[in-house]
C-alpha positions in Angstrom: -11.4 1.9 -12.6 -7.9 2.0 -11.3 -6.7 -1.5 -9.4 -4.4 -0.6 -6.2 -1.9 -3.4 -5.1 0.4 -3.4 -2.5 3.5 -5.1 -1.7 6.5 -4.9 0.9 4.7 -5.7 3.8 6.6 -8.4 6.4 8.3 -8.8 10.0 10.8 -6.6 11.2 12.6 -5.7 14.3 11.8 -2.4 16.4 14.0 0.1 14.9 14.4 -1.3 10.9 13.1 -0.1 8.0 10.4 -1.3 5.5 9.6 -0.5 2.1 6.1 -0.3 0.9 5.1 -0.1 -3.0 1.8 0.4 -4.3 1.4 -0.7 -7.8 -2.0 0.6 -9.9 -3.1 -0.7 -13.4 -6.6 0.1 -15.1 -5.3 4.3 -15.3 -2.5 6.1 -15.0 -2.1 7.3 -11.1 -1.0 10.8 -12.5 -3.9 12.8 -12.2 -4.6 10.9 -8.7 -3.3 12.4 -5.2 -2.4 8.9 -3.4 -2.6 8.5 0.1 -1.1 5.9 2.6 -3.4 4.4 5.5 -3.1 1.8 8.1 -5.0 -0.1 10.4 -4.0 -2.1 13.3 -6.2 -4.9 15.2 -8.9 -3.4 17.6 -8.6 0.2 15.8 -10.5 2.3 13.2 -8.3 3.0 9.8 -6.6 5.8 9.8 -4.0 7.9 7.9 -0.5 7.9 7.6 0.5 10.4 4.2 -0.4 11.1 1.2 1.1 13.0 -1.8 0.0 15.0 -4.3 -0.9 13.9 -7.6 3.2 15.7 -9.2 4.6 14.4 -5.9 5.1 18.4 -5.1 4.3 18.2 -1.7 3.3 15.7 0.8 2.0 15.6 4.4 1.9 13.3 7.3 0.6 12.0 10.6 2.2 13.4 13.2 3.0 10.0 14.3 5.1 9.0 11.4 6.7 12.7 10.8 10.2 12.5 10.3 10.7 8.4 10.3 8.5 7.7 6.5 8.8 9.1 3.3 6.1 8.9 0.9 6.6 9.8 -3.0 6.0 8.2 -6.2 7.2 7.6 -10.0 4.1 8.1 -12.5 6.4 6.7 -15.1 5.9 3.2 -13.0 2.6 4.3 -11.9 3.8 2.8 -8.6 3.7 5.0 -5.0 5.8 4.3 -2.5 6.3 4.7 1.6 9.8 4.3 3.1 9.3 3.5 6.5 12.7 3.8 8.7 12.7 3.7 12.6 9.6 1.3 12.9 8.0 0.8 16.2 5.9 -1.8 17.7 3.2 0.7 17.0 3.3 0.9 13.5 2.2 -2.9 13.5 -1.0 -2.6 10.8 -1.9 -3.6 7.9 -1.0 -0.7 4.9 -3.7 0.5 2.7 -2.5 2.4 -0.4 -6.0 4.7 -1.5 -6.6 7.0 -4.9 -8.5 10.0 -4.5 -9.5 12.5 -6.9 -11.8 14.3 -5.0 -12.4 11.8 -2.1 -10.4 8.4 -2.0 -12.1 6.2 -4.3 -10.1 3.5 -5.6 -8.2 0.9 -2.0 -6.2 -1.5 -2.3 -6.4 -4.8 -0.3 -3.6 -3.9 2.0 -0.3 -5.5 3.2 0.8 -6.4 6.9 3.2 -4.9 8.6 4.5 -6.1 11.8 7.4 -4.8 13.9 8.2 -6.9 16.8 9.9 -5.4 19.7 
């Protein structure tokens, strides 16, 4: 079983930045690729990066390209998602997931809310 927890949720203004961590215990995250969702009031989850499992390469909704930066540290067996440039639209609450071959293991999410 891994156990996914997130933290760094919070309010900030249109146009700041927010730093999201998502801590596991229960296994090591290494052999995991680790994906980033969100999900905002009214709408179906949906996905925002994710990273593989050495951090080699990562990809991203088209709607986050270029403004957050996912990556991790296995040493901390923590993931991470820099989130510069928010928008009102990226109001949601985050969900950090594990997947090995599909994403098993969720964490219980952290709010994020960017007032305009």
């Amino acid at each position: 079983q891994v156990r996914l927890v997130e933290s760094g949720g919070g309010l900030v203004q249109a146009g700041g930045s927010l730093r999201l961590s998502c801590a596991a215990s229960g296994r090591t995250l290494s052999t995991y690729s680790m994906g980033w969702f969100r999900q905002a009031p009214g709408k179906e989850r949906e996905f925002v990066a994710a990273i593989s499992w050495s951090g080699g390469s990562a990809n991203y909704a088209d709607s986050v390209k270029g403004r957050f930066t996912i990556s991790r540290d296995n040493t901390k067996n923590t993931v991470y998602l820099q989130m510069n440039s928010l928008k009102p639209e990226d109001t949601a609450v985050y969900y950090c997931a594990a997947r090995r071959y599909e994403y098993d293991y969720w964490g219980q999410g952290t709010q994020v809310t960017v007032s305009s």
